[in-house]
C-alpha positions as CSV (number, residue, x, y, z in Angstrom):
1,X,52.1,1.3,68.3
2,X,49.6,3.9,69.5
3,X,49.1,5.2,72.9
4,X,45.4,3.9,71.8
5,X,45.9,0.4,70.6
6,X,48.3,0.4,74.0
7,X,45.4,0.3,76.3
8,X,44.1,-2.8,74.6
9,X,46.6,-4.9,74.3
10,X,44.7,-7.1,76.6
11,X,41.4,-7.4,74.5
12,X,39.8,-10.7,74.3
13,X,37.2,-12.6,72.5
14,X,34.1,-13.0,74.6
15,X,30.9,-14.7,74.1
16,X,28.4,-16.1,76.1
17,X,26.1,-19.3,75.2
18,X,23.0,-19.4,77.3
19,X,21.8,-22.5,79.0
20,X,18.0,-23.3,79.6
21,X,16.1,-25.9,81.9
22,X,13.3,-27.8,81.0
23,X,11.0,-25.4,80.9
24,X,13.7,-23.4,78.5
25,X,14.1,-20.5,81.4
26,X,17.9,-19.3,81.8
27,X,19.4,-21.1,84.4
28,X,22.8,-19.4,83.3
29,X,25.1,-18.8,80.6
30,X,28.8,-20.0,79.5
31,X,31.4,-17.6,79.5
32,X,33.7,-18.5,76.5
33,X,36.9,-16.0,75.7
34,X,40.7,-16.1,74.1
35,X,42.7,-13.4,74.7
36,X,43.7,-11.6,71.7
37,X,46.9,-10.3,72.3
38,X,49.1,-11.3,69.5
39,X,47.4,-13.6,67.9
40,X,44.8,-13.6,64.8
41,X,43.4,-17.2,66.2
42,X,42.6,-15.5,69.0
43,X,44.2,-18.4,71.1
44,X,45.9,-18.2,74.9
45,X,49.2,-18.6,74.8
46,X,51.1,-21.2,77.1
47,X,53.2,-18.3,78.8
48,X,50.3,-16.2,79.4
49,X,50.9,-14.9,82.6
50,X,47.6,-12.9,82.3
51,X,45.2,-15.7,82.5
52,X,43.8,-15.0,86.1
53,X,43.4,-11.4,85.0
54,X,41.5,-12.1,81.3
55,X,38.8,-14.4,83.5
56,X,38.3,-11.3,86.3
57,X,37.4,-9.0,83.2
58,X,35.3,-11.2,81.2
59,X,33.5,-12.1,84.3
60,X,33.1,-8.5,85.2
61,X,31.8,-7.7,82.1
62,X,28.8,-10.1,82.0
63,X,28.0,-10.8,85.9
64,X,26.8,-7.5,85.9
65,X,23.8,-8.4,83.0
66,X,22.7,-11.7,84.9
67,X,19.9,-12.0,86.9
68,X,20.1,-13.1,90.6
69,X,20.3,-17.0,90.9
70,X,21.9,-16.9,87.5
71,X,24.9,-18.7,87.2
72,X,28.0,-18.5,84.7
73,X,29.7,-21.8,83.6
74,X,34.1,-20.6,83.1
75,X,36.2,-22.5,81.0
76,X,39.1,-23.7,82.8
77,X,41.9,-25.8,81.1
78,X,44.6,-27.2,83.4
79,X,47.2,-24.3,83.8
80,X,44.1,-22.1,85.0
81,X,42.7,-24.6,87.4
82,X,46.6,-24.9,88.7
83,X,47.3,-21.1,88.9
84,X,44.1,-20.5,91.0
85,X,42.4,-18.5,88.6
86,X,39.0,-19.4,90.2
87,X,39.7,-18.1,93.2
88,X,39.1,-14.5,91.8
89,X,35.7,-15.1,90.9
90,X,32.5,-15.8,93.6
91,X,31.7,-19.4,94.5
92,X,27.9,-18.2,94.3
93,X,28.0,-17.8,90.5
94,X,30.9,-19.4,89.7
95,X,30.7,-22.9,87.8
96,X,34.0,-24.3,87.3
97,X,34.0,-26.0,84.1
98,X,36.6,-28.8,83.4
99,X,37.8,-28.5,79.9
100,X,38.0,-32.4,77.9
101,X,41.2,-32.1,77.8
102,X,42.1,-31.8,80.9
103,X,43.3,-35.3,82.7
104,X,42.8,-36.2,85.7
105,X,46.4,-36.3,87.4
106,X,46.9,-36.2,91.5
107,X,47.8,-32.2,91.3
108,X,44.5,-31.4,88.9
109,X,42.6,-33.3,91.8
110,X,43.5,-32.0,94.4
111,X,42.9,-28.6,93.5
112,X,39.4,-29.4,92.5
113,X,38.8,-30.9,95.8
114,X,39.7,-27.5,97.4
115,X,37.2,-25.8,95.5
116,X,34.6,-28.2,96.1
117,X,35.5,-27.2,100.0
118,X,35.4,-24.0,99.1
119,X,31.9,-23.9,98.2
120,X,32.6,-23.8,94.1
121,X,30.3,-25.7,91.6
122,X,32.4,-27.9,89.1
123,X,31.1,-29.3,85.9
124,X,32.6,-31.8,83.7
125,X,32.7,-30.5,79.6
126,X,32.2,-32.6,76.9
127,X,31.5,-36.0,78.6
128,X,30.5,-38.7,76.1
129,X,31.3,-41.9,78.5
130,X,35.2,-42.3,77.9
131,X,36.9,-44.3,80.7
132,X,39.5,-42.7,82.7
133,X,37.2,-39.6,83.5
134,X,35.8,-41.5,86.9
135,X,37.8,-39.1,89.4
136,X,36.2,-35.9,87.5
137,X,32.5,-37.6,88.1
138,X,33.0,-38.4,91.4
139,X,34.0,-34.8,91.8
140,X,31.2,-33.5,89.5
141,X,28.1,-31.8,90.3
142,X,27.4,-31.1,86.6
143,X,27.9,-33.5,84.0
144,X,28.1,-32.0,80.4
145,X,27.1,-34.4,77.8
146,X,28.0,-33.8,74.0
147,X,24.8,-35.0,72.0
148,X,25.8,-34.6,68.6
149,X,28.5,-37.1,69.2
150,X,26.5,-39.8,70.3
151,X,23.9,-41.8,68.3
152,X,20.7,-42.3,70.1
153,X,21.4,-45.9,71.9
154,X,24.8,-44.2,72.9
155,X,23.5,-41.1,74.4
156,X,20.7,-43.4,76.4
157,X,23.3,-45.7,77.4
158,X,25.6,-42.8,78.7
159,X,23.0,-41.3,81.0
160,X,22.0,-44.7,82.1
161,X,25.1,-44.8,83.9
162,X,25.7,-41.2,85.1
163,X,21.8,-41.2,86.6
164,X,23.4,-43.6,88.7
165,X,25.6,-41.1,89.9
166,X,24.6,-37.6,92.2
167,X,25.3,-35.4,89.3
168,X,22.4,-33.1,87.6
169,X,23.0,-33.7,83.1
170,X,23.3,-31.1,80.9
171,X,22.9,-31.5,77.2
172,X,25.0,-29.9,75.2
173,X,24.9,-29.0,71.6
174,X,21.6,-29.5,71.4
175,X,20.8,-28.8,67.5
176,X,17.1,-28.7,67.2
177,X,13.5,-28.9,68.7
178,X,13.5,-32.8,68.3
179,X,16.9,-33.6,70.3
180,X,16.1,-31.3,72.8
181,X,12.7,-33.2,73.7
182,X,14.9,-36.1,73.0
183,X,17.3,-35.2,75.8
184,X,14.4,-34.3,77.9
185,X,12.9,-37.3,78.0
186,X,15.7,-39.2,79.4
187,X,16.5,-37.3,82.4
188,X,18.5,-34.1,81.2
189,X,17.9,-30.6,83.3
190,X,19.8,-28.3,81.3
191,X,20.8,-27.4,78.0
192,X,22.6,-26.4,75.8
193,X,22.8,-25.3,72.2
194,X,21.4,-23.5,68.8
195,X,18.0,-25.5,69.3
196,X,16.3,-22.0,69.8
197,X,17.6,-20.8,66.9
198,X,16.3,-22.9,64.4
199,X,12.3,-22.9,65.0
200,X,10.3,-25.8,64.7
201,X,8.1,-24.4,61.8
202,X,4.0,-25.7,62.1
203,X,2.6,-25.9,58.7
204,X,-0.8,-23.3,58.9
205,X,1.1,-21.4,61.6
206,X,0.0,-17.6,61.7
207,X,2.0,-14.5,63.0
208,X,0.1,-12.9,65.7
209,X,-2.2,-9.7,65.2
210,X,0.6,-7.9,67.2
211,X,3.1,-9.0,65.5
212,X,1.9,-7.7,62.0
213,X,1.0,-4.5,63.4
214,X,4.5,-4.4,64.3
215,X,6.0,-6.0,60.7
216,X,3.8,-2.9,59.4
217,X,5.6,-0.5,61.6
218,X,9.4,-2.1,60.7
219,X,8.4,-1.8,57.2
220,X,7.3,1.7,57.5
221,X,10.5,2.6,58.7
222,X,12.7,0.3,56.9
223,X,13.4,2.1,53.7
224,X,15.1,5.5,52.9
225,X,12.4,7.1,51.8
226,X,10.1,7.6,54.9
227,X,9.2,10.9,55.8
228,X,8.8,12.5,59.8
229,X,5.5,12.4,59.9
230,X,5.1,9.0,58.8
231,X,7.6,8.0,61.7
232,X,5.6,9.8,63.9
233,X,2.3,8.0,62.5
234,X,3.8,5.0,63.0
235,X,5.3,5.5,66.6
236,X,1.9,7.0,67.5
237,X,0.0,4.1,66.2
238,X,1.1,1.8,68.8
239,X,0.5,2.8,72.9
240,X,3.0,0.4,74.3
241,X,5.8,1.4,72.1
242,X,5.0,5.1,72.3
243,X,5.2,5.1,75.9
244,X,8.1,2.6,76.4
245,X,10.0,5.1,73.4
246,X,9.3,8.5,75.6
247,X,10.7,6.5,78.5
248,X,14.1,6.0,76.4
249,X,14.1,9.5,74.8
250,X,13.7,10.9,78.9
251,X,16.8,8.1,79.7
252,X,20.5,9.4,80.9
253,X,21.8,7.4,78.1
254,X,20.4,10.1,75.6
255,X,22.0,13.0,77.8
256,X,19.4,14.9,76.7
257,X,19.0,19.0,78.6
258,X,15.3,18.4,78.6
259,X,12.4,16.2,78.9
260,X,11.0,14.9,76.2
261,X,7.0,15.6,75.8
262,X,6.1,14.2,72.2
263,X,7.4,12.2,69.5
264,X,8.1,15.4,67.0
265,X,9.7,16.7,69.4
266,X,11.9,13.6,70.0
267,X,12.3,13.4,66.4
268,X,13.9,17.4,66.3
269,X,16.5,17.1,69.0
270,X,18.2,13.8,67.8
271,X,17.0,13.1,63.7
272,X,14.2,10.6,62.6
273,X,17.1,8.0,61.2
274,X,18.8,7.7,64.9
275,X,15.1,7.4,66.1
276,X,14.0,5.0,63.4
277,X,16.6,2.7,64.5
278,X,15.9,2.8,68.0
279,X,12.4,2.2,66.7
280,X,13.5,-1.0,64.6
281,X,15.4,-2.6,67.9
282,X,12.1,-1.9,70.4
283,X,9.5,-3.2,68.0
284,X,12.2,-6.4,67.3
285,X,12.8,-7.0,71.1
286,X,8.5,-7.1,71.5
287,X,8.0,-9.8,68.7
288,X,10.2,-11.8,70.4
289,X,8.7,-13.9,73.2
290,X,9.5,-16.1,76.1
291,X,13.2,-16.9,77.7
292,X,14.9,-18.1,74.4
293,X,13.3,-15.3,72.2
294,X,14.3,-12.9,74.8
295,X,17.8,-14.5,73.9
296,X,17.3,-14.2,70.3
297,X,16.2,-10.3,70.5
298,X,19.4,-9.7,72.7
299,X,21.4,-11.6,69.6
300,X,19.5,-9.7,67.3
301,X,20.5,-6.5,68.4
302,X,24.3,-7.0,69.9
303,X,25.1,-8.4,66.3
304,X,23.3,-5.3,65.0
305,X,26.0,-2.7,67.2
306,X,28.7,-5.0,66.4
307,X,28.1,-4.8,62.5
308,X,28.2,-1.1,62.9
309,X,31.6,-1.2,65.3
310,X,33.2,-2.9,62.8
311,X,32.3,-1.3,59.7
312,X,33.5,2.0,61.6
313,X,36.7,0.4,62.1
314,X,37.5,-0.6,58.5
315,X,38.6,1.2,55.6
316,X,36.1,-0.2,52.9
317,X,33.2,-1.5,54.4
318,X,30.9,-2.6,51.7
319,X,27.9,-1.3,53.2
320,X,27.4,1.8,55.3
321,X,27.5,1.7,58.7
322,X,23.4,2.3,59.2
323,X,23.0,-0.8,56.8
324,X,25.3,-3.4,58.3
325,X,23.5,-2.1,61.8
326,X,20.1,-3.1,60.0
327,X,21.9,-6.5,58.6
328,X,22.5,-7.7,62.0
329,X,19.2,-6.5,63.7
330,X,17.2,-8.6,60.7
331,X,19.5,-11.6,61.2
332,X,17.5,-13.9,63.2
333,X,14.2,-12.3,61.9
334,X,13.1,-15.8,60.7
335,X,13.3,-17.4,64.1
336,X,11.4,-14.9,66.0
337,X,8.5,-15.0,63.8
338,X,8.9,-18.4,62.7
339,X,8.5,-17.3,59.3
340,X,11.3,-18.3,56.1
341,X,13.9,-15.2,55.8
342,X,12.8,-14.8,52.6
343,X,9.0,-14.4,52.8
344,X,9.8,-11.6,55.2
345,X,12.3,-9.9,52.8
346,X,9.6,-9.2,50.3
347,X,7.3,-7.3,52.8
348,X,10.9,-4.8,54.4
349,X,12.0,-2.5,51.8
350,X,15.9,-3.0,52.4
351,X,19.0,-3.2,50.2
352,X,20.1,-6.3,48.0
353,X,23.0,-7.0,49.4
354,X,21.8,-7.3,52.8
355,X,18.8,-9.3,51.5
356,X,20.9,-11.7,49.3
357,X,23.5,-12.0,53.0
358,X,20.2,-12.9,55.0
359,X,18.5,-15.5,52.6
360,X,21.6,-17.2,52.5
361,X,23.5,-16.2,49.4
362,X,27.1,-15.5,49.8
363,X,28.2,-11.5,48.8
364,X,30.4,-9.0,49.9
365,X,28.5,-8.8,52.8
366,X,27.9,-12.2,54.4
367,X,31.5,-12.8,55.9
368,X,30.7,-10.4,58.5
369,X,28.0,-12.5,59.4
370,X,29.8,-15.4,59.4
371,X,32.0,-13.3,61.5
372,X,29.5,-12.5,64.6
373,X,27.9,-16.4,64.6
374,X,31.7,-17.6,64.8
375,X,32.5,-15.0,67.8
376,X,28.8,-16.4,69.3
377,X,29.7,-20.3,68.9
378,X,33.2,-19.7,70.4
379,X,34.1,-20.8,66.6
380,X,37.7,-18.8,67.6
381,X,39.6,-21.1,64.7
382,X,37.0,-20.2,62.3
383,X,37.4,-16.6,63.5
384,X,40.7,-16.3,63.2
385,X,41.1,-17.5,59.6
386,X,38.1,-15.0,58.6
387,X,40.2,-12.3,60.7
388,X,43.2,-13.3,58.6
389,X,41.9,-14.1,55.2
390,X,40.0,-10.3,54.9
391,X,42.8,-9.0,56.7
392,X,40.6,-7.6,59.5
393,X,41.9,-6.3,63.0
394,X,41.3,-8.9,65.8
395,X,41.9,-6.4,68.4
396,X,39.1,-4.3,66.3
397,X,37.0,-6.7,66.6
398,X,37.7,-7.5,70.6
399,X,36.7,-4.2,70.8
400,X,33.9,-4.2,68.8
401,X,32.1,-6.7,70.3
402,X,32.5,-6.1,73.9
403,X,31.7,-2.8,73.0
404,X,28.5,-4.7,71.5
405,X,28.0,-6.9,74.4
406,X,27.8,-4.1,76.9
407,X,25.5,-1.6,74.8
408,X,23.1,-4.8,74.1
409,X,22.5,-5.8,77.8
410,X,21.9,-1.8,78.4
411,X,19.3,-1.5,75.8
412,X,17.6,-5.3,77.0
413,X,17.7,-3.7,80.2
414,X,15.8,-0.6,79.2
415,X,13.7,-2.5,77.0
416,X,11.9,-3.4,80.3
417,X,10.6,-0.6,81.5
418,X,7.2,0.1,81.0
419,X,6.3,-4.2,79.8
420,X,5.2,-4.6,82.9
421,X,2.5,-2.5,83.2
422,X,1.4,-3.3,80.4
């Protein structure tokens, strides 16, 4: 084993699921993980005397991207709760989250009592009215209610009861526009789920004048063939994303000796392609609108830098490592704009294969897909077998999408500067 792959030994999946109120603003996020060491399935074993340790790095690693008042819901099944694991992490952003399978026996109790004295939050997972759960509720101050396995009458009946209780419902596994209005109307606060995902399409609906401006600019720059000067045009044509783009260029993270006064100039010290892209991920992140489209241009452009990780890290990726970065930045281009995948395809100049992966049709190319939406659902059995069955790395891709993680909530971050003078 190298000195390199050393170091990592203690890699684990992370992903993080956000959760909106009412009025679909963030209230938090859910901090999934497994730890990867030894295992393709990407599973915590029952020896693992590193648990504690796994939750203080994967907390690190996103309480630094949430915004104050933010919280972050942790997965705890019973051998966490009893090691004192939550005691590492602060009681001010902390939710403890009771796994399902986690019963409630005298020594469980007791140590959530303790950390309801200590000032922690606890949530109940997965609640869909089975008896036996009473201690938990009574314990509760989030109630986690699984939607998709409860029929309409059932899921009304369910927070019938628990609105008798002092706990605040969340809704999880909310699917689409209708079930979260659904779940709305009888009493939820949060939730949960891939309902911003899938957009509730209007028939008539039009894409905004800024938004074509900007489909013009992506398409300009989409191909191979573009030239300088018609990146500059296109850079140029747009204030807002010529100023916000000088403001990156002039950034630390470009380590760059000097300022940067134009965009030809920008486009000689680091090459039109690296700019392009950089281009692509700004004009994405400005389609995008709201709290969950916020979401969905952070998705957009983590599953782009994770793509192009893990294409780097294999020895025959089918696509070069600029075009799987472009596959995952167009990946949720559909729910953005509200438009069908392929309607947009025909007006962005890009390769087959990544056009055939986004509309759907399985190729060479579309397990790596399946890949990132299986590390963002916390899918880790589904991960593992893909992991396996194309005999990929799963500390590679630990890496690679922390690595992703981290470089996505930087460029969100700059992304910023400059919208609000605008």
């Amino acid at each position: 084993m190298s000195e390199c792959e050393d170091l990592f030994l203690d890699s684990f999946f992370v992903a993080k699921q956000p959760v909106f109120d009412a009025e679909k603003s963030t209230w938090g996020y859910e901090l999934l993980f497994r730890n990867s060491e030894g295992s393709n399935v990407a599973e915590i074993g029952d020896e693992d005397a590193a648990t504690s340790q796994v939750i203080a790095d994967g907390f690190g690693l996103i309480q630094e991207d949430i915004d104050e008042g933010q919280r972050l819901l942790i997965n705890f099944p019973r051998n966490m709760l009893l090691e004192g694991a939550a005691d590492f992490l602060p009681p001010e952003v902390c939710v403890v989250e009771i796994l399902e399978h986690v019963q409630p026996e005298p020594d469980v109790l007791e140590v959530l009592k303790g950390l309801k004295e200590r000032g922690y939050v606890l949530a109940l997972d997965d609640y869909i009215g089975q008896e036996g759960f009473e201690p938990f509720i009574e314990l509760a101050d989030i109630v986690k209610v699984d939607c998709l396995d409860l029929n309409p009458d059932e899921l009304a009946n369910v927070v019938g009861n628990l609105k008798q209780l002092d706990v605040k419902l969340l809704a999880e596994k909310v699917e689409d526009n209708e079930m979260f209005n659904r779940c709305r109307e009888l009493g939820f606060e949060l939730f949960q789920g891939f309902f911003f995902s899938r957009p509730e399409i209007i028939p008539g609906k039009k894409i905004s004048t800024n938004n074509i401006n900007r489909m013009q600019l992506l398409s300009s720059i989409s191909g191979d063939d573009f030239e300088v000067d018609d990146l500059t045009q296109a850079i140029n044509s747009d204030v807002s994303v010529s100023y916000r783009l000088l403001k990156f260029m002039n950034s630390p993270t470009f380590g760059l000796p000097n300022e940067i006064n134009s965009i030809k100039q920008a486009i000689a010290l680091i090459g039109y392609r690296k700019l392009a892209g950089w281009l692509r991920m700004i004009l994405l992140s400005d389609m995008s609108s709201g709290p969950a489209g916020n979401e969905l241009a952070f998705l957009s452009i983590k599953r782009a830098k994770f793509l192009e990780l893990v294409c780097l890290e294999i020895k025959h990726c089918p696509l070069s490592s600029e075009s799987m970065f472009m596959l995952g930045l167009f990946s949720l281009l559909d729910v953005l704009l509200g438009r069908p995948m392929a309607e947009l395809m025909e007006e962005l100049p890009v390769e087959k294969d990544i056009i055939q992966a986004l509309v759907g049709k399985r190729n060479t190319v579309s397990l790596y897909l399946d890949l990132v939406k299986c590390l963002e659902k916390a899918e880790w059995d589904d991960l593992g077998r893909l992991i396996m069955g194309n005999n990929l790395s799963s500390l590679a891709v630990a890496r690679s999408h922390l690595a992703a993680m981290q470089w996505a909530n930087e460029i969100v971050l700059m992304g910023q500067v400059g919208t609000e003078s605008e």
